[in-house]
C-alpha positions, 0 to 999 in steps of 0.5 A, spaced: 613 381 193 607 377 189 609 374 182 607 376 176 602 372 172 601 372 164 595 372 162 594 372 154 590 376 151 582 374 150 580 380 147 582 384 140 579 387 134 578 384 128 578 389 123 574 385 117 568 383 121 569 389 124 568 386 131 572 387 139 571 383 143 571 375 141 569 370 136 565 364 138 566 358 134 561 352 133 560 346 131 553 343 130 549 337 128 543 338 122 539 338 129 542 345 131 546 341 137 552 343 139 558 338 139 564 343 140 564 350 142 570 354 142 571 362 143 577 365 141 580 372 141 577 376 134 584 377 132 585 370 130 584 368 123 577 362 122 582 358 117 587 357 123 582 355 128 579 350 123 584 345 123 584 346 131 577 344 133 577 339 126 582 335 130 578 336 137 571 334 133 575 328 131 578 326 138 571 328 141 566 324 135 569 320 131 563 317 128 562 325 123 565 323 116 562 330 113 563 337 116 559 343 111 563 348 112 564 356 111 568 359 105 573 363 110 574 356 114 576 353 107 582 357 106 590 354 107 589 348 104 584 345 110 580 340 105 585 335 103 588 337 110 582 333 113 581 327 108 589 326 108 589 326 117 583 326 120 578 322 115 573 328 115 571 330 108 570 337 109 565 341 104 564 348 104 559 353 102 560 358 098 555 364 096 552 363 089 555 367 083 552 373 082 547 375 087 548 381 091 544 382 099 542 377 103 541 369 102 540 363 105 545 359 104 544 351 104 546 347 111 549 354 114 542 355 116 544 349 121 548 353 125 545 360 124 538 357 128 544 354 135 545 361 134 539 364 135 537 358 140 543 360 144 543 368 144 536 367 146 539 366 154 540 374 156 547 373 157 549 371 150 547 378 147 553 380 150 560 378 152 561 380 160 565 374 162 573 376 163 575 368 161 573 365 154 573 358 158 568 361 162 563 363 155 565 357 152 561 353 159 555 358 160 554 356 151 554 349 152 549 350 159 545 355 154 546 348 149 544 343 155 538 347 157 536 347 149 536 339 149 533 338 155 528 341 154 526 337 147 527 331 151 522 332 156 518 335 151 510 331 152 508 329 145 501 330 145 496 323 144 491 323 139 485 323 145 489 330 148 488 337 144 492 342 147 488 348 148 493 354 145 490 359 148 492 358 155 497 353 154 495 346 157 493 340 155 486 337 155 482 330 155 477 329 150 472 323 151 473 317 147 
């Protein structure tokens, strides 16, 4: 008789952001660099896993001293939490008062454009993985990508002009 294994749920439903599935949590530099990813059920609260990934980023980076973050990760009393034991002072970014319909939001915009980066990788625009490990890997792999190729990016010297229409780069005569 072959034992039975518990596994514990990765999937549920959010009933206010309206989602099944998962939510992927991020952490990012102002360069839209990942520095912790996390991926939980959709039925966890985002003020709870705060404190979770602040600590991680603590142990992981220790040289962050600011994190912008949004108004629902700022509930439970997550500010003067993470001043008091982690030394990270945590700012967060609230809608202005007033205005309806879409606006952008300063410093979240960060964090919006790795999303965007990251969901341009055709496995991200759906969630088909049946362990969260294994999104949060193929995420930081999507990142990896994302940054080497801005490394190896050739910066083009002031004697070379880059031929737009067919994408390589051309020697002029000095």
């Amino acid at each position: 008789m072959r034992p039975l294994i518990f596994l514990p749920l990765s999937r549920c439903r959010d009933n206010g952001k309206k989602i099944n599935g998962r939510k992927r949590h991020l952490i990012c530099d102002h360069r839209g660099l990942a520095l912790l990813v996390w991926v939980t059920p959709a039925d966890v609260q985002d003020s709870l896993i705060a404190r979770d990934m602040l600590v991680r980023l603590a142990l992981l980076h220790p040289e962050v001293a600011i994190v912008w973050a949004d108004a629902a990760y700022a509930k439970n009393q997550l500010v003067p939490w993470a001043q008091k034991y982690l030394d990270i002072t945590v700012k967060t970014v609230r809608r202005p008062p007033g205005i309806k319909g879409f606006v952008v939001l300063p410093r979240r915009w960060a964090v919006e454009r790795s999303w965007s980066w990251i969901l341009r990788a055709r496995r991200h625009c759906r969630d088909h993985e049946r362990l969260p490990e294994m999104s949060e890997a193929l995420i930081t792999w999507a990142c990896i990508t994302l940054m080497t190729r801005r490394l190896t990016r050739r910066q083009a010297r002031p004697a070379e002009r880059r031929d737009a229409a067919h994408g390589y780069v051309m020697a002029q005569a000095a």
